[in-house]
TIMAR-721016 format. One line per field, with one value per residue (C-alpha): residue number from 1; x, y, z. Coordinates in nm, 2 decimals. Layout:
BEGIN
pos c(NUM / ...)
xx c(X / ...)
yy c(Y / ...)
zz c(Z / ...)
END
This chain:
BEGIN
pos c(1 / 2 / 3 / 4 / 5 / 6 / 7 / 8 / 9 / 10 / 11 / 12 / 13 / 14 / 15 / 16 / 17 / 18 / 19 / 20 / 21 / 22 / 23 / 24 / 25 / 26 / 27 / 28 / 29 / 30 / 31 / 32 / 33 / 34 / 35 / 36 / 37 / 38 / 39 / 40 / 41 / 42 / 43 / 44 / 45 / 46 / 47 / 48 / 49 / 50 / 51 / 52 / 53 / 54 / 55 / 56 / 57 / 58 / 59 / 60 / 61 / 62 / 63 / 64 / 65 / 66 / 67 / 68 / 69 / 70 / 71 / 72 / 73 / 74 / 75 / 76 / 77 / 78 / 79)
xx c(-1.52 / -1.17 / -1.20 / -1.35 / -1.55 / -1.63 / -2.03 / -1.97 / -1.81 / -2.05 / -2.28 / -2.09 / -2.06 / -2.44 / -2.50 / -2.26 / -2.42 / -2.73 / -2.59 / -2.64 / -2.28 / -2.10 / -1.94 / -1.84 / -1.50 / -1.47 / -1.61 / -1.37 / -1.08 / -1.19 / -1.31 / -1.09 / -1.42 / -1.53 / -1.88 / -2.00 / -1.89 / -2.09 / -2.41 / -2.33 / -2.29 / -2.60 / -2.81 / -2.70 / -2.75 / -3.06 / -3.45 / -3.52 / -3.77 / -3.54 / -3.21 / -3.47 / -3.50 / -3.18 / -3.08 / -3.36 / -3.21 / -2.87 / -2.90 / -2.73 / -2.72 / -2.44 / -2.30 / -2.29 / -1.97 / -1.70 / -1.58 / -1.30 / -1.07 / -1.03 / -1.19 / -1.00 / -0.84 / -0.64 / -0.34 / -0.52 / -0.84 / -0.81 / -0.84)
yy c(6.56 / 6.47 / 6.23 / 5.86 / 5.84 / 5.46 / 5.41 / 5.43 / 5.78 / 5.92 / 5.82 / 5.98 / 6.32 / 6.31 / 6.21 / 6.48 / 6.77 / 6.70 / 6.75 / 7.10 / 7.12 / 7.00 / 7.23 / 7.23 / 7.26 / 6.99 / 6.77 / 6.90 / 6.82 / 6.46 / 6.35 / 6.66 / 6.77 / 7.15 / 7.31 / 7.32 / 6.90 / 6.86 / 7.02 / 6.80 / 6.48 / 6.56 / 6.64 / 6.31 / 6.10 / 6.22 / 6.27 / 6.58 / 6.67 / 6.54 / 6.79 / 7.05 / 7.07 / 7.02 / 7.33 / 7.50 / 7.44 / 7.49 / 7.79 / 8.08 / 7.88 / 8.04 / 7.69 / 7.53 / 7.78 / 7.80 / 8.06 / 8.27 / 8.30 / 8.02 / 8.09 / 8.22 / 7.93 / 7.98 / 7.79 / 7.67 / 7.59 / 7.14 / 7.04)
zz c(3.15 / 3.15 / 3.44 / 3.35 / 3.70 / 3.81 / 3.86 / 4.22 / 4.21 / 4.01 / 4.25 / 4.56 / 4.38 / 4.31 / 4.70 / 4.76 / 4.53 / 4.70 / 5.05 / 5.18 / 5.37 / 5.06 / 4.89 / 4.48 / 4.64 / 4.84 / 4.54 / 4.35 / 4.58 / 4.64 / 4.28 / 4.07 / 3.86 / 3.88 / 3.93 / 3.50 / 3.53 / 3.84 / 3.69 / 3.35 / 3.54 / 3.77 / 3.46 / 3.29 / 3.55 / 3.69 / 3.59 / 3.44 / 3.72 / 4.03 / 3.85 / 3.76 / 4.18 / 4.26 / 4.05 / 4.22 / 4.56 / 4.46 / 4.25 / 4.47 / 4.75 / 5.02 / 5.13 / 4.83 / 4.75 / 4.97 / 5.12 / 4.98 / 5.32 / 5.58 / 5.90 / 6.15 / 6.39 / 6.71 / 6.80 / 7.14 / 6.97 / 6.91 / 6.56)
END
């Protein structure tokens, strides 16, 4: 990982991974770290057992990816 992450982020990105509506993306826009460093940094900082189920949960998991084109948003439609 190219990015020395305080205690406390590493923390947030592992609350985040294990958030359902979070997606790799959006970790990667807030703390700059891709998918692979997520999984590293979740599997060093974790028990074996409690990654092991994470990866089960996340593994193919539709909203864990983003999708590829934004959603379609009217100009009347409030932000």
């Amino acid at each position: 990982m190219d990015n020395k992450l305080s205690q406390s982020d590493i923390d947030r990105v592992i609350e985040m991974a294990w958030e359902d509506r979070t997606t790799f993306a959006d970790i990667r826009k807030q703390f700059g770290i891709q998918e692979k460093e997520v999984i590293k940094l979740m599997k060093e900082n974790m028990k074996r057992s409690s990654f092991l189920m994470w990866r089960k949960r996340v593994r193919g998991r539709k909203t864990k990816i983003s999708p590829i084109s934004d959603r379609f948003k009217s100009s009347n439609q409030k932000s």
